[in-house]
Structure formats: C-alpha cells, structure tokens
N, C-alpha and C positions, 0 to 999 in steps of 0.2 A: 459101644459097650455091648458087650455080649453076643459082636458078630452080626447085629442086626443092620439093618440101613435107617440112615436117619428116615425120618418119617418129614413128609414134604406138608409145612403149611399153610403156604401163603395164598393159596385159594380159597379153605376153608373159614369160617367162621370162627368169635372166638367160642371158647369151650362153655360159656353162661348162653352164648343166642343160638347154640345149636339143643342147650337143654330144653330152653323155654320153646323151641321148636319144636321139638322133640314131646315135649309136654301137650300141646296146644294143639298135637295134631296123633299121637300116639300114647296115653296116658299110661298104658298096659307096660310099653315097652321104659318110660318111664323110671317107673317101680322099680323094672329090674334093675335099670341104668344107677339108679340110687341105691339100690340095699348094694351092687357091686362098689358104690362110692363108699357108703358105712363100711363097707369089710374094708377098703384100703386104709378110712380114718382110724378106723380100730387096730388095725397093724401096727400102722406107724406109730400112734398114743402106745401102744404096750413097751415095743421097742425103746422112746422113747423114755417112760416111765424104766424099765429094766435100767437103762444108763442112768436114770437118777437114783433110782434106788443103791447100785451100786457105788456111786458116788459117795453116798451120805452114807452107804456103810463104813467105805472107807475111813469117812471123817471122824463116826461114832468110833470104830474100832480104831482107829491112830490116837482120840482124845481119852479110852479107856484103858487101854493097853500098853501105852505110850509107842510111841516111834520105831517101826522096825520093819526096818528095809524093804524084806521079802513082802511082809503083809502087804504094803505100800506100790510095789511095783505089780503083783498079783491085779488088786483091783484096777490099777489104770488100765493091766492090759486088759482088763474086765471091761472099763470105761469105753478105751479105745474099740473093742472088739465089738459093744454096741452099738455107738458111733457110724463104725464101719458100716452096720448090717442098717443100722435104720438110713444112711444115705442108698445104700444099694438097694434094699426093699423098696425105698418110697419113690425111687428115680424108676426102679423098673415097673413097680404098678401105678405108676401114674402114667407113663409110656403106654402099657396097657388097658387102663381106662379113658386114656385118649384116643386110641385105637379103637375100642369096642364103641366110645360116643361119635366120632366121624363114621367107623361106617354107619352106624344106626342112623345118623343123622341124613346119609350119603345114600341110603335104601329105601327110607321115607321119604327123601327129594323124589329120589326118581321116581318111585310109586307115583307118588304127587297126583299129575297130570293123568293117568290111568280111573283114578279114586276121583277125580272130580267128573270126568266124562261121565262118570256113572250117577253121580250127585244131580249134575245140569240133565244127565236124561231123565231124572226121579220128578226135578223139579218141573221138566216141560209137562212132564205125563200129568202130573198135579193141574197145574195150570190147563192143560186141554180138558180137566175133569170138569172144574172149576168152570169153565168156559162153557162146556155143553150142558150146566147146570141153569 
C-alpha cells in the first residue's frame, strides 16, 4: 500500500517486549514512544466517532423527516467515506509506529553492549575504591 515495501518481521520482537524494553532501559525515549501511541489512538477514536456520528445522524434525520433517498444515500457515502479513511489512517500509522518502535528498539540493542562497557568499568573502579579502603 502506498508503494512502500512490506516491512520484514520475523526477527524482531513482539511490539509489548520491545516496549517494556524500551522502557527498562531508555525511559526518555519511552515517553515519546507513547504520546506518538496517544496521537494514533486519538486519530483513529475521532475518525471513528465522525462515522458514528454520521450514522445516527442519518438515523435521526431519516426517523424525523421521513425517508428520502438523496438524504439517505448522502450520509452512507458520509459513512463509507469515514470507514474508508479510518482503515487507511489506522493501517498507515500503525505501520508507522511500528517502524519508529523497531528501530528505537533496534538502536538501543545495539547501543546495548557500548553502555555496559562503560557500567562494568564504573563498577570495577568502585570496587578497586572500595578495596584500597
């Protein structure tokens, strides 16, 4: 969809043990990881809500006005039109936040090993304090 290439995921992690990874080891990066989660839930809840709203306009306006055509086929396409947009929003940003959680996830692995050298050399220095003490 949209010309990209599928995105490869049988190496990675599911998307809950790269959070709590993610968490446990980069709290900062986290945060952002998560309010970018709230803007996608908040999207798709709007979109959503827009199609139900229209719905039950529909309903209201076809039970007050009585029955007429044009009104009637207006809001489906209304219906339809949000429908539409909330499967294509919500496929494309979540594609999206899957993409920005792997690599996050994918740049703090590799860090990893860098970040601890420096830990193991903090904690031998301690220890040799500790020892001439």
């Amino acid at each position: 969809m949209g010309g990209s290439a599928p995105t490869e995921t049988s190496e990675l992690p599911s998307p809950l043990e790269m959070r709590m990874e993610i968490l446990a080891k980069k709290p900062e990066i986290f945060e952002a990881l998560e309010r970018r989660i709230n803007q996608h839930r908040l999207v798709r809840a709007t979109v959503i809500n827009l199609t139900l709203i229209s719905l039950t306009a529909m309903a209201f306006l076809i039970t007050q006005l009585g029955f007429n055509l044009r009104l009637f086929i207006v809001f489906l396409l209304l219906s339809v039109l949000f429908v539409g947009l909330t499967l294509f929003t919500g496929r494309r940003s979540a594609e999206t936040l899957y993409f920005e959680l792997s690599h996050a996830h994918k740049t703090i692995s590799e860090s990893e090993p860098a970040d601890l050298g420096e830990e193991d050399k903090q904690t031998s220095k301690q220890q040799r304090q500790v020892r001439a003490m």
